[in-house]
VMD Tcl script that draws the C-alpha trace (Angstrom):
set ca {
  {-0.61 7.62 18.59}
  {2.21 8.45 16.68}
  {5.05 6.07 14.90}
  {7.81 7.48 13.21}
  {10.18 5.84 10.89}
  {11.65 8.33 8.70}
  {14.14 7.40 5.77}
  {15.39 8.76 2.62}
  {13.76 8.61 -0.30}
  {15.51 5.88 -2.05}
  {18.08 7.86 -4.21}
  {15.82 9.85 -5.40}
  {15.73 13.27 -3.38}
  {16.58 14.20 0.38}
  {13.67 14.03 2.72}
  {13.98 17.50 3.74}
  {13.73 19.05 -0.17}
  {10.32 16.25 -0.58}
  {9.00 17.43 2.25}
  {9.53 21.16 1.41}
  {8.13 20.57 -2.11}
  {5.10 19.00 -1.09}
  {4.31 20.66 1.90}
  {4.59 24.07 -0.19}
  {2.28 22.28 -3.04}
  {-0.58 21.26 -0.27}
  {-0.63 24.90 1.05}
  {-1.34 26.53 -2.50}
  {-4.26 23.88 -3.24}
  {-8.07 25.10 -2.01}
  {-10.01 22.93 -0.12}
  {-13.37 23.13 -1.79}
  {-11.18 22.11 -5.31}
  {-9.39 19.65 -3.65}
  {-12.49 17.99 -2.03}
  {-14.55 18.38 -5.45}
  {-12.17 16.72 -7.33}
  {-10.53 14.10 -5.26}
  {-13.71 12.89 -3.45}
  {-15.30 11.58 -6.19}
  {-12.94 10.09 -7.20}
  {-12.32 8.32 -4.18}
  {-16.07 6.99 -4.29}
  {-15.44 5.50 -7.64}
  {-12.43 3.40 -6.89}
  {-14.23 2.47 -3.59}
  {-16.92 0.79 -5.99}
  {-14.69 -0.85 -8.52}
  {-13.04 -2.56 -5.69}
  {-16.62 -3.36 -4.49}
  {-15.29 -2.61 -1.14}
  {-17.54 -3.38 2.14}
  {-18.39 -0.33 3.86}
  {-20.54 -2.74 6.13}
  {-17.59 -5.21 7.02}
  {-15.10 -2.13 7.55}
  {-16.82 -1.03 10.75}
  {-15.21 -3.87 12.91}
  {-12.21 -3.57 11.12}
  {-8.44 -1.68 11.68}
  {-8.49 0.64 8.74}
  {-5.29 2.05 7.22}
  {-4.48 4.50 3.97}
  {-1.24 4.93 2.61}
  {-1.31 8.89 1.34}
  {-4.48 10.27 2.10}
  {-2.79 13.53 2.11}
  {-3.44 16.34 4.63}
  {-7.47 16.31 4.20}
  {-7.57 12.93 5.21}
  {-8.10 10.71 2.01}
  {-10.32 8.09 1.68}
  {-10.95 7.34 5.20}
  {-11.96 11.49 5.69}
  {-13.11 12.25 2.17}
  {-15.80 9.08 1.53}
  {-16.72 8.71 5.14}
  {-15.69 5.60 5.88}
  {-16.32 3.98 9.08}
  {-13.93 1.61 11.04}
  {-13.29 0.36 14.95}
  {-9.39 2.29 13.74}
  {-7.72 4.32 11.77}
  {-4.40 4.53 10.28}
  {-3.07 7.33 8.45}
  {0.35 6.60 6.74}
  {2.32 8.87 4.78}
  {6.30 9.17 4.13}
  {5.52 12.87 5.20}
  {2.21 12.16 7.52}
  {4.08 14.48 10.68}
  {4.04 17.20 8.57}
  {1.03 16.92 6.99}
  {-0.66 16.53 10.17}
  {1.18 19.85 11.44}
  {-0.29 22.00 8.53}
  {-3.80 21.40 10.85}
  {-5.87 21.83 7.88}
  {-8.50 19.08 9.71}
  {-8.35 17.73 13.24}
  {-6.80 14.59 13.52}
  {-8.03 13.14 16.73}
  {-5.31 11.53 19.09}
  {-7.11 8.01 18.71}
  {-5.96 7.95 15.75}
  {-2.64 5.79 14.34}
  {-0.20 8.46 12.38}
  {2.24 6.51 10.62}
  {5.63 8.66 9.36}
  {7.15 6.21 6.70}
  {7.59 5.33 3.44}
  {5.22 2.34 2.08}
  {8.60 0.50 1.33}
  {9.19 0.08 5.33}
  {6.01 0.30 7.19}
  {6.68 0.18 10.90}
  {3.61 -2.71 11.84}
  {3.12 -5.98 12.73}
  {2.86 -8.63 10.01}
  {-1.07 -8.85 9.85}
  {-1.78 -5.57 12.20}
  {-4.38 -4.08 9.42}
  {-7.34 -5.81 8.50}
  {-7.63 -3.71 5.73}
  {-5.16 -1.49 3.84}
  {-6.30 1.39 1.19}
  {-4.08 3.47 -1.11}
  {-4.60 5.25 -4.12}
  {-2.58 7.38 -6.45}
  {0.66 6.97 -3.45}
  {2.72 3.81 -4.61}
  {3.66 4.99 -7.82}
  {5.33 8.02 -5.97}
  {7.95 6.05 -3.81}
  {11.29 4.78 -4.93}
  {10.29 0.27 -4.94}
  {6.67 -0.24 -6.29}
  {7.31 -4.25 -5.65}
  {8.91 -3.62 -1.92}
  {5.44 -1.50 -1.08}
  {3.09 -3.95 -2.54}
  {4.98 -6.82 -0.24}
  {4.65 -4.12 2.48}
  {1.24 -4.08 1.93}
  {0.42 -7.86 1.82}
  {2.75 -8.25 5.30}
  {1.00 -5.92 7.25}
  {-2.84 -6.12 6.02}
  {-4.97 -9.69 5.39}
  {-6.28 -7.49 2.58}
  {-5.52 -4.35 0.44}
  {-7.39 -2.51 -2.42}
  {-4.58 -0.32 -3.97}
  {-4.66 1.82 -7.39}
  {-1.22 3.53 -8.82}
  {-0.01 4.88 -12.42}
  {1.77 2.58 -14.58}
  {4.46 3.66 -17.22}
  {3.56 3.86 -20.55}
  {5.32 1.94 -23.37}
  {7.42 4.68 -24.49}
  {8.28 6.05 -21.56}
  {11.67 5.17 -20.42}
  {13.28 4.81 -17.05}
  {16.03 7.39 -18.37}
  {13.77 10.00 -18.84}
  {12.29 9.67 -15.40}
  {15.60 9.39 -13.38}
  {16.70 12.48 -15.40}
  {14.50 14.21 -13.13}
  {11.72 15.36 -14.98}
  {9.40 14.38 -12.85}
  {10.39 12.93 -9.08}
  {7.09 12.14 -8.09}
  {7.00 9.06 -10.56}
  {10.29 8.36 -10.35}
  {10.08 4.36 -10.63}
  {6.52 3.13 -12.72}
  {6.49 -0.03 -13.88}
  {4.65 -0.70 -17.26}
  {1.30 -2.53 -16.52}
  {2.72 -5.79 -17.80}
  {5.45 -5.84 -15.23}
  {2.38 -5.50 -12.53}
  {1.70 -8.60 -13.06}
  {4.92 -9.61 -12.76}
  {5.58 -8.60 -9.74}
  {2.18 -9.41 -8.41}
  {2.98 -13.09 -9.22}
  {5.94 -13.06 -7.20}
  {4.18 -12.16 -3.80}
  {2.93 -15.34 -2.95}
  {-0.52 -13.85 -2.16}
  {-4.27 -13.88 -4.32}
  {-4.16 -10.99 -6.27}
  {-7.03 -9.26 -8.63}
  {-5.46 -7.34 -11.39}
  {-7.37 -4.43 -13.39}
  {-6.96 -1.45 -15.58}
  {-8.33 1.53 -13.92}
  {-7.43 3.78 -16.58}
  {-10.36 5.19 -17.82}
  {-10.01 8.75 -18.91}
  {-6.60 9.05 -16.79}
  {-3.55 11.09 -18.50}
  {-1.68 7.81 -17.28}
  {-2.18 3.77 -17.35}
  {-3.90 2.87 -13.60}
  {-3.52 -0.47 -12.37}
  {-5.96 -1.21 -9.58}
  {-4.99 -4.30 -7.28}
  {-6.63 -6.52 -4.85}
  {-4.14 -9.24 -2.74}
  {-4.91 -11.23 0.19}
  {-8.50 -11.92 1.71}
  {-9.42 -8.60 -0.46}
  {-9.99 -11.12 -3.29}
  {-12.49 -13.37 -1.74}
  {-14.50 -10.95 0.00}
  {-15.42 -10.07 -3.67}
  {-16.93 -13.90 -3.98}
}
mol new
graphics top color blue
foreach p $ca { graphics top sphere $p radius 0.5 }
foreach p [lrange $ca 0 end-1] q [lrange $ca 1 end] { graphics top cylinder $p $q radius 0.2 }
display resetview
């Protein structure tokens, strides 16, 4: 099933050039690399959000960016009752048929600022590396918390000399808004919803903050 929501990107860029851009990017990247170095990557955030494999069988699964290989829910294997795939560009992602995508399937075209769902519809919401590349951080996080009872999320931060100017000079559109990890929290307290806040930096080029909200933060008890 397919539902389609398209926007523009904020004031950022048209959706046709982002589209264009990224599309071109996915068809110059090799599977095999691709799969050896986002997979395991995957796994490990997976495990540092302690995340049920078990419990996610019964559940309506969604991931905001898996990309055209399928993400998370593709990559790691991860078993649910269903799936949804959500991505401002997921149409066209879909259309470069690099893996089936079976027509049971929920294909959500839409940015994480305005997701198209119920409130509640996911039981569980996954996204990594994808929020930092919209146009509202906070709006997608309060996406996130309406339309799942729990999300595990992970997105680059903004480092302490790195200023907004710089960013909306164009230098680099796909991190056009990151908030410094400070103002995660910030945010995060203003969702009116539990919330687990870590530093998933590691050996990243960039600051990762890695957040649990909603029922995500007592399954963990």
């Amino acid at each position: 099933m397919d539902i389609i929501a398209m926007s523009e990107r904020g004031d950022v860029e048209s959706r046709e050039v982002f589209v264009a851009r990224n599309v071109d990017w996915w068809r110059k990247q090799q599977r095999s690399r691709v799969e050896a170095e986002r997979w395991p990557v995957f796994e490990q955030f997976l495990c540092d959000c302690k995340f049920s494999r078990g419990a996610a069988v019964g559940w309506s699964l969604g991931e905001i960016g898996g990309g055209p290989y399928g993400g998370i829910l593709r990559g790691c294997g991860v078993v649910a009752r269903r799936y949804y795939f959500i991505d401002y560009i997921q149409r066209e992602l879909c259309a470069l048929g690099f893996i089936d995508w079976p027509p049971e399937n929920v294909y959500v075209t839409a940015p994480a600022e305005d997701l198209p769902l119920r409130d509640g519809e996911l039981d569980c919401l996954l996204s990594y590396n994808t929020l930092d590349h919209g146009w509202d951080i906070e709006a997608a996080l309060r996406e996130c918390v309406r339309v799942a009872r729990r999300s595990y999320v992970c997105f680059d931060c903004r480092s302490e000399d790195e200023e907004d100017a710089a960013l909306r000079r164009g230098i680099d559109k796909d991190h056009w808004q990151l908030l410094r990890f400070a103002q995660v929290e910030e945010v995060l307290s203003r969702l009116g919803t539990p919330y687990i806040l870590r530093d998933a930096s590691k050996n990243h080029n960039r600051r990762k903050a890695l957040v649990l909200m909603g029922e995500a933060c007592s399954d963990r008890t």
